[in-house]
PDB file of N, CA, C and O in Angstrom, chain B, residues numbered from 101:
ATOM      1  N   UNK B 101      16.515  49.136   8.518  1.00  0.00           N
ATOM      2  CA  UNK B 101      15.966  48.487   9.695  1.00  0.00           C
ATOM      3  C   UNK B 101      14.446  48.598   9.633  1.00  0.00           C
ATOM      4  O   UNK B 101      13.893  49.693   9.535  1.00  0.00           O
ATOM      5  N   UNK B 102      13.568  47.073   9.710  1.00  0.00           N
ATOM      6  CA  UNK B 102      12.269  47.406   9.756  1.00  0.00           C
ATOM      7  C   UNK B 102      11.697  48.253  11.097  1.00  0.00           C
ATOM      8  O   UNK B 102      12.379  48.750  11.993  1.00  0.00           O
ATOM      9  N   UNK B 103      10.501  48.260  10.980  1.00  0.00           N
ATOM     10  CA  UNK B 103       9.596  49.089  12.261  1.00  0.00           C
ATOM     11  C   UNK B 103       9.750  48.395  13.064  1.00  0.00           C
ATOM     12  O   UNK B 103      10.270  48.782  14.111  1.00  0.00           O
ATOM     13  N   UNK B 104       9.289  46.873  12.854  1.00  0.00           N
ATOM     14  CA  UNK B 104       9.615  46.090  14.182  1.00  0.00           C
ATOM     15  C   UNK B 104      10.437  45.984  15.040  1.00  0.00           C
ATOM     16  O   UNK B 104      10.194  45.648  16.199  1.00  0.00           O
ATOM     17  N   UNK B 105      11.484  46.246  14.600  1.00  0.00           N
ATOM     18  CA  UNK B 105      12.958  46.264  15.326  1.00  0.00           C
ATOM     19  C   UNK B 105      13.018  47.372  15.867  1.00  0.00           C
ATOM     20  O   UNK B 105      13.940  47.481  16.675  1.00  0.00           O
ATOM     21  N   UNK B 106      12.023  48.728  15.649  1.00  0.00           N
ATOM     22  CA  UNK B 106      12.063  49.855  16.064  1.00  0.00           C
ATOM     23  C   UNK B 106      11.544  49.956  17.641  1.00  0.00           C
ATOM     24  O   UNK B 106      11.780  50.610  18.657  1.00  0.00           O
ATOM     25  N   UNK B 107      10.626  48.808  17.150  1.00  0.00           N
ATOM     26  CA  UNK B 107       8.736  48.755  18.505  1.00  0.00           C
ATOM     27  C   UNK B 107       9.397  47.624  19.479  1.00  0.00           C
ATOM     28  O   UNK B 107      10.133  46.645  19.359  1.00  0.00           O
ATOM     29  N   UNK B 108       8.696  48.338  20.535  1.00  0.00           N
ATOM     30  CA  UNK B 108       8.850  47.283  21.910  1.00  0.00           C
ATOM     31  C   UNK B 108       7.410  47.374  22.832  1.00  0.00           C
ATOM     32  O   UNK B 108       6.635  48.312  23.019  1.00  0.00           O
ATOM     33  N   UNK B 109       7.417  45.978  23.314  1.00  0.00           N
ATOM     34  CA  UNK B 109       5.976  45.909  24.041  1.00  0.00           C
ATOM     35  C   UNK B 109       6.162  46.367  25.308  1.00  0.00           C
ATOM     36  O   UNK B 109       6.930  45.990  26.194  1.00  0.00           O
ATOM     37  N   UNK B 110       5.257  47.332  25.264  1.00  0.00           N
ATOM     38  CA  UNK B 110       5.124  47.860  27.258  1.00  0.00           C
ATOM     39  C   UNK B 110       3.660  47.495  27.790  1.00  0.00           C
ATOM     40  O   UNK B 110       2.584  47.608  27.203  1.00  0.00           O
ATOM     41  N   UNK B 111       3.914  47.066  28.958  1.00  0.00           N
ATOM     42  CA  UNK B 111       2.990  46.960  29.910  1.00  0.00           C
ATOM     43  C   UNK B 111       2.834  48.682  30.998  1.00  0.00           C
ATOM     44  O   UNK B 111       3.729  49.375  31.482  1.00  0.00           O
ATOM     45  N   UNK B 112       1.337  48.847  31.032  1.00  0.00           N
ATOM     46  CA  UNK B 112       0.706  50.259  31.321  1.00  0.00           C
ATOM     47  C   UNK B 112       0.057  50.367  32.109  1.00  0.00           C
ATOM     48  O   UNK B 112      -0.814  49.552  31.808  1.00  0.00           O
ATOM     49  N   UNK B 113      -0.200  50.751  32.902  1.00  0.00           N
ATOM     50  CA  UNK B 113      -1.122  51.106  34.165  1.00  0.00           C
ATOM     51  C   UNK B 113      -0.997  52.436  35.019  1.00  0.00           C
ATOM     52  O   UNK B 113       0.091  52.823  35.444  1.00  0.00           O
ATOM     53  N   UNK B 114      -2.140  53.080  35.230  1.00  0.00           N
ATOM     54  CA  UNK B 114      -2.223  54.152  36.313  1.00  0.00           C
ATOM     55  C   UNK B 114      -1.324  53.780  37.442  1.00  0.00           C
ATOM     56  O   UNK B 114      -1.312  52.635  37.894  1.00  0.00           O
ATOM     57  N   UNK B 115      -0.542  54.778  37.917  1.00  0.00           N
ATOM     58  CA  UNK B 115       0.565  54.359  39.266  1.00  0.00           C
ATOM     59  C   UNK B 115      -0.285  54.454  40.268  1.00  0.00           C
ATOM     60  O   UNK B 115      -0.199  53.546  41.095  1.00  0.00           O
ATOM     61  N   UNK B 116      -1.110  55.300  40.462  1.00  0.00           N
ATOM     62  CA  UNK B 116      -2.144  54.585  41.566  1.00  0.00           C
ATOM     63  C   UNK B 116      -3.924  53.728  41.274  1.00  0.00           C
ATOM     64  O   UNK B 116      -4.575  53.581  40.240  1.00  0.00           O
ATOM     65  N   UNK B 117      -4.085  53.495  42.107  1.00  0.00           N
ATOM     66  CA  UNK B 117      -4.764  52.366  41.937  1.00  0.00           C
ATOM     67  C   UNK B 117      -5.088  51.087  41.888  1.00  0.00           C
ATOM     68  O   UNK B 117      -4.071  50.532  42.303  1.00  0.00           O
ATOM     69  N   UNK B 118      -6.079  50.047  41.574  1.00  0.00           N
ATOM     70  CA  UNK B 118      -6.247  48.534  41.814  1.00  0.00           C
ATOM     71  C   UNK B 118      -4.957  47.959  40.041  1.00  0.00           C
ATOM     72  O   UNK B 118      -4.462  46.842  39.889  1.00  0.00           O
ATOM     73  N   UNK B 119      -4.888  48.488  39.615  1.00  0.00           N
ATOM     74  CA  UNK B 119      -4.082  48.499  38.154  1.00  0.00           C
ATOM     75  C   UNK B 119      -5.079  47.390  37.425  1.00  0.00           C
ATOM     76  O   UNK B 119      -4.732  46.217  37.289  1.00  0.00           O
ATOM     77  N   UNK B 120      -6.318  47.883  36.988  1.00  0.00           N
ATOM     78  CA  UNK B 120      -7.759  46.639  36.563  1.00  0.00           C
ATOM     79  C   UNK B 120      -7.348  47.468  35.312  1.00  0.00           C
ATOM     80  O   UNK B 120      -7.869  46.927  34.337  1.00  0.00           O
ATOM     81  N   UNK B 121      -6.765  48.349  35.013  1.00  0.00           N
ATOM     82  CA  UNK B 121      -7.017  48.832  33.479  1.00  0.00           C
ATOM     83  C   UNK B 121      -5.428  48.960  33.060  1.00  0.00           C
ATOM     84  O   UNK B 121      -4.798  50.012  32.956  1.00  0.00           O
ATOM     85  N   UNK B 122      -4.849  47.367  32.807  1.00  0.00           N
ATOM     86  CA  UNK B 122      -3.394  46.951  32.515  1.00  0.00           C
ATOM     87  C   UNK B 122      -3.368  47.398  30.800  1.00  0.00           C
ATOM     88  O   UNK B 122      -4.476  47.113  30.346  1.00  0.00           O
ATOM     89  N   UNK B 123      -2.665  47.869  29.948  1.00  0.00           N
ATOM     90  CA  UNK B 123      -2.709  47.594  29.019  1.00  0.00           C
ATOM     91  C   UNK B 123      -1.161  47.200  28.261  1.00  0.00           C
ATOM     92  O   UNK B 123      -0.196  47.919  28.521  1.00  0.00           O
ATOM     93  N   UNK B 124      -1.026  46.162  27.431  1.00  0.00           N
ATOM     94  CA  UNK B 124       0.090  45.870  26.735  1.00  0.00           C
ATOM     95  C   UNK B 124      -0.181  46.692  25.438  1.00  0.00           C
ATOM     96  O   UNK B 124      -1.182  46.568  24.732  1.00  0.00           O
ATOM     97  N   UNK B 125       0.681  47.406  25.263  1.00  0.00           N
ATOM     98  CA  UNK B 125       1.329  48.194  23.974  1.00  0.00           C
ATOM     99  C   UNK B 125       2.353  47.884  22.903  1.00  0.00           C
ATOM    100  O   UNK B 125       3.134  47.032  23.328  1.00  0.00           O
ATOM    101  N   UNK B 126       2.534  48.132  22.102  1.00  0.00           N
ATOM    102  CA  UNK B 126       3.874  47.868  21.281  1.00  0.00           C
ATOM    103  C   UNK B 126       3.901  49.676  20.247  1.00  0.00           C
ATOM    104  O   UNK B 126       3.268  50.312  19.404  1.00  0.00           O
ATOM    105  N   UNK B 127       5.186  49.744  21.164  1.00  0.00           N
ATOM    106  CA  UNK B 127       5.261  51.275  20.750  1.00  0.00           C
ATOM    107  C   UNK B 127       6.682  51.758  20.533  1.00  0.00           C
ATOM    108  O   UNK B 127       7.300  50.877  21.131  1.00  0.00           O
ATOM    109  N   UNK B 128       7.546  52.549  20.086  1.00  0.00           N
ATOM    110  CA  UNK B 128       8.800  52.513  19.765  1.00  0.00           C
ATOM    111  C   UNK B 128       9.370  53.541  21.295  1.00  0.00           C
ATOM    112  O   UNK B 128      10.513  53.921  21.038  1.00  0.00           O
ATOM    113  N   UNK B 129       8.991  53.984  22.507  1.00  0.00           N
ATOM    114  CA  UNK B 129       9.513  54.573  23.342  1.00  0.00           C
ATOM    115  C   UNK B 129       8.203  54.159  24.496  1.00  0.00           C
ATOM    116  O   UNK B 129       7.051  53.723  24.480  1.00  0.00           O
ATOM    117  N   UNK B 130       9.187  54.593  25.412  1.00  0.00           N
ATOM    118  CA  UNK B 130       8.332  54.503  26.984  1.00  0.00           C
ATOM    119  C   UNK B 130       7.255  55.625  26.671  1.00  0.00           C
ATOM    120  O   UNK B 130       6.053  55.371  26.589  1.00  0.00           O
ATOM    121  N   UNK B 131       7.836  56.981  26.492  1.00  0.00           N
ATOM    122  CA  UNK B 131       6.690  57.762  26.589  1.00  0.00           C
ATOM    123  C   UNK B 131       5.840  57.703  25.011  1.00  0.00           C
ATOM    124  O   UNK B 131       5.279  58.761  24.728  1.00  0.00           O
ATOM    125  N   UNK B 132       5.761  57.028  24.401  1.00  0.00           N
ATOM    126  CA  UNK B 132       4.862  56.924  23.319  1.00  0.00           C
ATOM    127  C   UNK B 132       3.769  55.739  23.730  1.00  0.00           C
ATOM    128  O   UNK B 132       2.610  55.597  23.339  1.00  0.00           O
ATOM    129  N   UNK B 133       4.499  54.992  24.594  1.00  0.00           N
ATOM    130  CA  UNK B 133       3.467  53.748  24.971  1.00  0.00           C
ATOM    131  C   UNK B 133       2.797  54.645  26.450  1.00  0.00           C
ATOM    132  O   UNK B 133       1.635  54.297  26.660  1.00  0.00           O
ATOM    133  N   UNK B 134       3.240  55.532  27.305  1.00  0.00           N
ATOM    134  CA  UNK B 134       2.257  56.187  27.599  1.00  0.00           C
ATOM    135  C   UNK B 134       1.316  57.240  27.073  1.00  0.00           C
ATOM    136  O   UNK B 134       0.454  57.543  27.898  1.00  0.00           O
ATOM    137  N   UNK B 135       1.269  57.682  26.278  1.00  0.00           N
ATOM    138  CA  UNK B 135       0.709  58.471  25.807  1.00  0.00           C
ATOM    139  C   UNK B 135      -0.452  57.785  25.195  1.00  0.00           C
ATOM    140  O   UNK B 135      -1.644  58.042  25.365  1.00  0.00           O
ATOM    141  N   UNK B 136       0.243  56.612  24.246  1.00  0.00           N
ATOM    142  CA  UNK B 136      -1.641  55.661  23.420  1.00  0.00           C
ATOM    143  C   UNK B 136      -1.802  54.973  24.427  1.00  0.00           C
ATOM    144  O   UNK B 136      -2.047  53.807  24.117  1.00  0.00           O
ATOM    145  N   UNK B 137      -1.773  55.201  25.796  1.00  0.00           N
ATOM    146  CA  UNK B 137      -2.502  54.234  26.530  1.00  0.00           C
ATOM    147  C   UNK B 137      -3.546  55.400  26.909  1.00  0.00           C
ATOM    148  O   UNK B 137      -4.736  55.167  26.695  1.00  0.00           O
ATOM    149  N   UNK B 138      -3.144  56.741  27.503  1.00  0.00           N
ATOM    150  CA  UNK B 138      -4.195  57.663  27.603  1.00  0.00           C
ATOM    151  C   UNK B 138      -5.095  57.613  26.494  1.00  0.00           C
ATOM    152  O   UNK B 138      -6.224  57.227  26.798  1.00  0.00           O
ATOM    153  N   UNK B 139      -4.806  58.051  24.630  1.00  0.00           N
ATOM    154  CA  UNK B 139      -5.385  57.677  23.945  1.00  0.00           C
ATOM    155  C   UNK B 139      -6.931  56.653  23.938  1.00  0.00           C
ATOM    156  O   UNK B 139      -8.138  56.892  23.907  1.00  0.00           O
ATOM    157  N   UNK B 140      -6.204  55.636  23.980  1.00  0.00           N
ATOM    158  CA  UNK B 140      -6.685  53.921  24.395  1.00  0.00           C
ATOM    159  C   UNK B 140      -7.911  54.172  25.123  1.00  0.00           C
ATOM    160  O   UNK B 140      -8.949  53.669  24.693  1.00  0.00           O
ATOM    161  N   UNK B 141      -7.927  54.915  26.214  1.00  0.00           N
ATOM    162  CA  UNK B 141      -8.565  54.889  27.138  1.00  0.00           C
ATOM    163  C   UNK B 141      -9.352  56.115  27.395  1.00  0.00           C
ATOM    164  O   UNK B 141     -10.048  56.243  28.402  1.00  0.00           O
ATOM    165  N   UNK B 142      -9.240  56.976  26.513  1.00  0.00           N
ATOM    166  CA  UNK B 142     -10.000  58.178  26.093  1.00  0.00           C
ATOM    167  C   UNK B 142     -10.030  58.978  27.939  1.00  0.00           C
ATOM    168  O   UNK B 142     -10.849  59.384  28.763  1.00  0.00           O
ATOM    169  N   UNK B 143      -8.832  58.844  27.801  1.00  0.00           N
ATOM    170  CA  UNK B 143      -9.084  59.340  29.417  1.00  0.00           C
ATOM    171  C   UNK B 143      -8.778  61.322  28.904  1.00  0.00           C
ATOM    172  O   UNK B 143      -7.843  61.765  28.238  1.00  0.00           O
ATOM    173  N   UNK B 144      -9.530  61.819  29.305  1.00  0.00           N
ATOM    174  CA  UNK B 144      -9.817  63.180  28.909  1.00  0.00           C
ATOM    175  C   UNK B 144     -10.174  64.059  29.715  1.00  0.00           C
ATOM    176  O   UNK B 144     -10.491  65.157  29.257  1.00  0.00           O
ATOM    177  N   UNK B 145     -10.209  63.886  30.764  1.00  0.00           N
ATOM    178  CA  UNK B 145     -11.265  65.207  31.965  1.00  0.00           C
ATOM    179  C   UNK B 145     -10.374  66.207  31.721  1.00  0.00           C
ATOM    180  O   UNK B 145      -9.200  65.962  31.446  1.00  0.00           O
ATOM    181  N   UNK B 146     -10.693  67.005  31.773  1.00  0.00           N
ATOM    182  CA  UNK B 146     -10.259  68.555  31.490  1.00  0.00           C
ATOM    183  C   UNK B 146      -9.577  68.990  32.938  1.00  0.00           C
ATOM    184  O   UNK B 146      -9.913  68.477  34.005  1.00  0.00           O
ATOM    185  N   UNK B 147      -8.562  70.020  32.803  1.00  0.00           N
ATOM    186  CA  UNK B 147      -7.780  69.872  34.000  1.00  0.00           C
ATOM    187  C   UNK B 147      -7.327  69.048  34.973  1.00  0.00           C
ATOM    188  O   UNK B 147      -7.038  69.281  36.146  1.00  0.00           O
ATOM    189  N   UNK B 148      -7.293  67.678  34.094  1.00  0.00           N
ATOM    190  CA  UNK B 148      -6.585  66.278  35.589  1.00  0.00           C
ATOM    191  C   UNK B 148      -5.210  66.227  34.550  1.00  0.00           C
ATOM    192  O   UNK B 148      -4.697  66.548  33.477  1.00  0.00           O
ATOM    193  N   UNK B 149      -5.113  65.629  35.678  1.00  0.00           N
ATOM    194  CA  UNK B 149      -3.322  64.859  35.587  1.00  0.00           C
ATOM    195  C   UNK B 149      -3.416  63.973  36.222  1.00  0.00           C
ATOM    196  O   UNK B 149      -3.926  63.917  37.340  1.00  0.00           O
ATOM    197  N   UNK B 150      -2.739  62.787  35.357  1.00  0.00           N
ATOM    198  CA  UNK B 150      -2.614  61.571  36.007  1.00  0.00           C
ATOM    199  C   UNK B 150      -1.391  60.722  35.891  1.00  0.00           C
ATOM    200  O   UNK B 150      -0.819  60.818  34.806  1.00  0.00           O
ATOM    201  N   UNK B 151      -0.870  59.926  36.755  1.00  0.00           N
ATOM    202  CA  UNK B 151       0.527  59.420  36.567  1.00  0.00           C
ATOM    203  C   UNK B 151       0.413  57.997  35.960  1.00  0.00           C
ATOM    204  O   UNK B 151      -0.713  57.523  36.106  1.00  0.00           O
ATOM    205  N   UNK B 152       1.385  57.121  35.254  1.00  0.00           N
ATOM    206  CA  UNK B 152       0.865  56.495  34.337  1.00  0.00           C
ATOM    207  C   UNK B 152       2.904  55.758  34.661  1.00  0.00           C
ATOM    208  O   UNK B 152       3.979  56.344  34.540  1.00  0.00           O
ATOM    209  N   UNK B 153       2.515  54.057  35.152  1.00  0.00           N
ATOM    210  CA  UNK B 153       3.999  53.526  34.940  1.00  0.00           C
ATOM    211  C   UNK B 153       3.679  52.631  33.995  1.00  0.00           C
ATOM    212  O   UNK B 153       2.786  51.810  33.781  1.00  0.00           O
ATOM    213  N   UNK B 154       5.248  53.254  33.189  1.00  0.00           N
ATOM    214  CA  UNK B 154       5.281  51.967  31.781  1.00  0.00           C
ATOM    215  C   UNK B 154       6.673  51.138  32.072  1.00  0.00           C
ATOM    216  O   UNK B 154       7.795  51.582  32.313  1.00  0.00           O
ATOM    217  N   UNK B 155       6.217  49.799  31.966  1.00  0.00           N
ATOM    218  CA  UNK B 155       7.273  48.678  31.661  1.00  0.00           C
ATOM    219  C   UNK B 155       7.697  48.159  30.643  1.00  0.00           C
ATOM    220  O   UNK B 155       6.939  47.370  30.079  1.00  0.00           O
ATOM    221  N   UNK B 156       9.094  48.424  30.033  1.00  0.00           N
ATOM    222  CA  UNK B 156       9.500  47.475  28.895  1.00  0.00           C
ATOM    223  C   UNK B 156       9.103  46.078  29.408  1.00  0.00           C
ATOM    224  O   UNK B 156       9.187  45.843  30.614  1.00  0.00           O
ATOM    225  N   UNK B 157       8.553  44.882  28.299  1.00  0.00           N
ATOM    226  CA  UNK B 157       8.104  43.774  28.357  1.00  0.00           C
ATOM    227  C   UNK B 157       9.385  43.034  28.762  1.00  0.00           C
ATOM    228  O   UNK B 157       9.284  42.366  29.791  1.00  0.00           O
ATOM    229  N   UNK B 158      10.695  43.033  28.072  1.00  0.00           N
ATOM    230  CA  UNK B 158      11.758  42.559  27.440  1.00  0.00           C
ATOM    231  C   UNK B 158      12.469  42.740  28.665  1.00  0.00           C
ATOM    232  O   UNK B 158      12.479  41.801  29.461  1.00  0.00           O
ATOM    233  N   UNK B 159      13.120  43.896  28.964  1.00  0.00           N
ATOM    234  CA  UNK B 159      13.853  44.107  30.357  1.00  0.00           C
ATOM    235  C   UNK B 159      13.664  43.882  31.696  1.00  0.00           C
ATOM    236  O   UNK B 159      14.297  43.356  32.611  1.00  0.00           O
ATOM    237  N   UNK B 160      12.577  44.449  31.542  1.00  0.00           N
ATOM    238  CA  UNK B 160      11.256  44.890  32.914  1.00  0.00           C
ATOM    239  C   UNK B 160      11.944  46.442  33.674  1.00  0.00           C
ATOM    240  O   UNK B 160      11.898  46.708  34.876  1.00  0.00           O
ATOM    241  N   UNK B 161      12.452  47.158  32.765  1.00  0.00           N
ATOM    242  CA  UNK B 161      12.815  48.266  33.249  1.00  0.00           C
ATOM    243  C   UNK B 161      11.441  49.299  33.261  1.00  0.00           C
ATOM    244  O   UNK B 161      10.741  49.434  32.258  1.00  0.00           O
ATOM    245  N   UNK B 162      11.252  49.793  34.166  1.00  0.00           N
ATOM    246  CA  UNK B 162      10.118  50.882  34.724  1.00  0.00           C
ATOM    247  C   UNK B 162      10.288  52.123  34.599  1.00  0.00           C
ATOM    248  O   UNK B 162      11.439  52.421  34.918  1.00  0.00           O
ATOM    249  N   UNK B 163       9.422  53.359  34.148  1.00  0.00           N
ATOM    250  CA  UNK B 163       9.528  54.506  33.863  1.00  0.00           C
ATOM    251  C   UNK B 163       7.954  54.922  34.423  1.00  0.00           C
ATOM    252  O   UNK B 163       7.052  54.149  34.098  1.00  0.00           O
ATOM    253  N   UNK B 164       7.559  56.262  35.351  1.00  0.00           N
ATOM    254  CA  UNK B 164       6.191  56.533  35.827  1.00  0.00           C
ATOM    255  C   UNK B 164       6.476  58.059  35.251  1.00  0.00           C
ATOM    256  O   UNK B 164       7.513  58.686  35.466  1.00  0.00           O
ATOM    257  N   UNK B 165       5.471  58.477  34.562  1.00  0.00           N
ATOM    258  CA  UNK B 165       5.026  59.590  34.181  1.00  0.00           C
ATOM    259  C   UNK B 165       4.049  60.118  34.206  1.00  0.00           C
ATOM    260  O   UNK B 165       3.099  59.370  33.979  1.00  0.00           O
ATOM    261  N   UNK B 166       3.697  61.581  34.469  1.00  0.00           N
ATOM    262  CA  UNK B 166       2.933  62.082  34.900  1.00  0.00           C
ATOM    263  C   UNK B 166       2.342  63.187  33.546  1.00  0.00           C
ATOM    264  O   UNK B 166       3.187  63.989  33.150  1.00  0.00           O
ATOM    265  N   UNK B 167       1.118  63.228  32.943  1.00  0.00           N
ATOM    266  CA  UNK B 167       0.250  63.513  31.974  1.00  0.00           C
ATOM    267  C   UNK B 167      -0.800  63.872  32.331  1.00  0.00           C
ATOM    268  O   UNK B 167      -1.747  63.310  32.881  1.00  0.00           O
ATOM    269  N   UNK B 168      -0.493  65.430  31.800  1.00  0.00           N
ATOM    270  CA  UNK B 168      -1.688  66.571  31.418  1.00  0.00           C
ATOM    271  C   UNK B 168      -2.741  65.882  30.589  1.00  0.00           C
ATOM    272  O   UNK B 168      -2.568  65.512  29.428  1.00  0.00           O
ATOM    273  N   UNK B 169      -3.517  65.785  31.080  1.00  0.00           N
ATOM    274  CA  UNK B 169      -4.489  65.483  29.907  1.00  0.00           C
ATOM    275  C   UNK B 169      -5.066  66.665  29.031  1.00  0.00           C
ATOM    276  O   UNK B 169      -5.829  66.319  28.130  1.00  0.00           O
ATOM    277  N   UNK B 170      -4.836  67.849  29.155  1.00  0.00           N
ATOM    278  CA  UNK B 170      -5.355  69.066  28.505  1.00  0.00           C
ATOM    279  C   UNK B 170      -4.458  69.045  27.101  1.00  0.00           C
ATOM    280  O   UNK B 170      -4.805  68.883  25.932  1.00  0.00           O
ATOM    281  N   UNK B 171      -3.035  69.299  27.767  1.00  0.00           N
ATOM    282  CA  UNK B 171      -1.912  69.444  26.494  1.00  0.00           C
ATOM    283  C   UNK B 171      -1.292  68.221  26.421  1.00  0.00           C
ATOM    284  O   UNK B 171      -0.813  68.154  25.289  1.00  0.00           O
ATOM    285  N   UNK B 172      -1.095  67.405  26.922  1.00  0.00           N
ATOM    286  CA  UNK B 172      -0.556  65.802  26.590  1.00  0.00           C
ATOM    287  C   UNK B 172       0.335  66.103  27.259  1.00  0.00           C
ATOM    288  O   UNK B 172       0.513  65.088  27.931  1.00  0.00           O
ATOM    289  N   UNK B 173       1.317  67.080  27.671  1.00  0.00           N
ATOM    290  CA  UNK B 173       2.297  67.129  28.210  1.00  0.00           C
ATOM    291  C   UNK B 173       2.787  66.279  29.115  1.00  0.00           C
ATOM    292  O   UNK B 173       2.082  66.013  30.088  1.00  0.00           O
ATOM    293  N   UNK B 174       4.511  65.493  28.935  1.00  0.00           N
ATOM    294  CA  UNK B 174       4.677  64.857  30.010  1.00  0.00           C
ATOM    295  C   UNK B 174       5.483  65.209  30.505  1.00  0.00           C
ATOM    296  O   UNK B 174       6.181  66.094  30.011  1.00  0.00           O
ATOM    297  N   UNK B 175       5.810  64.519  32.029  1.00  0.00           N
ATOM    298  CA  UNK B 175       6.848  64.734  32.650  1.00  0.00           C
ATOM    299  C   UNK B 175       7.151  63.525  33.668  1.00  0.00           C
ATOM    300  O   UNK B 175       6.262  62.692  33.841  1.00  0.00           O
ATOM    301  N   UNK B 176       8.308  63.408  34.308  1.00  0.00           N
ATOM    302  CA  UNK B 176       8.707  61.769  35.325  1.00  0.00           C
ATOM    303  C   UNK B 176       8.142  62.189  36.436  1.00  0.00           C
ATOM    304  O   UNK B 176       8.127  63.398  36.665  1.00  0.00           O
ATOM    305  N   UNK B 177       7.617  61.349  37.262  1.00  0.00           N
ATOM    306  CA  UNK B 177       6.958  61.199  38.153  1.00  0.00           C
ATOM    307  C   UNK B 177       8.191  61.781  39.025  1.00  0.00           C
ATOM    308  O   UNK B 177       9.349  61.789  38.606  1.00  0.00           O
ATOM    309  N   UNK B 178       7.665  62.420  40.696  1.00  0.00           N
ATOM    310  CA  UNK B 178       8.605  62.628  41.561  1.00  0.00           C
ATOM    311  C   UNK B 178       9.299  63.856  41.577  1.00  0.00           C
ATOM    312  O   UNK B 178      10.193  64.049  42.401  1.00  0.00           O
TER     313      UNK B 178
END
């Protein structure tokens, strides 16, 4: 099976906020397409956490996670 068939496009945005910093991804999991969107966006402050909803393109199924920016660590919103 190629990669492609592996990767799916997600749509990304901070769960709160105007959502002005949308990004489309193509990444093989929900939480991998959140994670290079932090990447992406060099979002880094030291001790924040920020929550982050990703949409499969294809389904439109929704997943919000919440990311350490210190250790990357994630976890589901709620």
């Amino acid at each position: 099976m190629s990669n492609s068939k592996l990767e799916r496009e997600y749509c990304v945005h901070l769960a709160e906020g105007d959502h002005q910093a949308v990004r489309r991804l193509t990444e093989r999991s929900f939480e991998a397409a959140a994670l290079a969107y932090v990447e992406d966006l060099h979002l880094a402050e030291s001790g924040a956490e920020i929550s982050l909803v990703v949409q499969d393109m294809e389904s439109g199924h929704e997943h919000c996670f919440r990311i350490d920016l210190d250790s990357g660590e994630t976890s589901a919103c709620g």
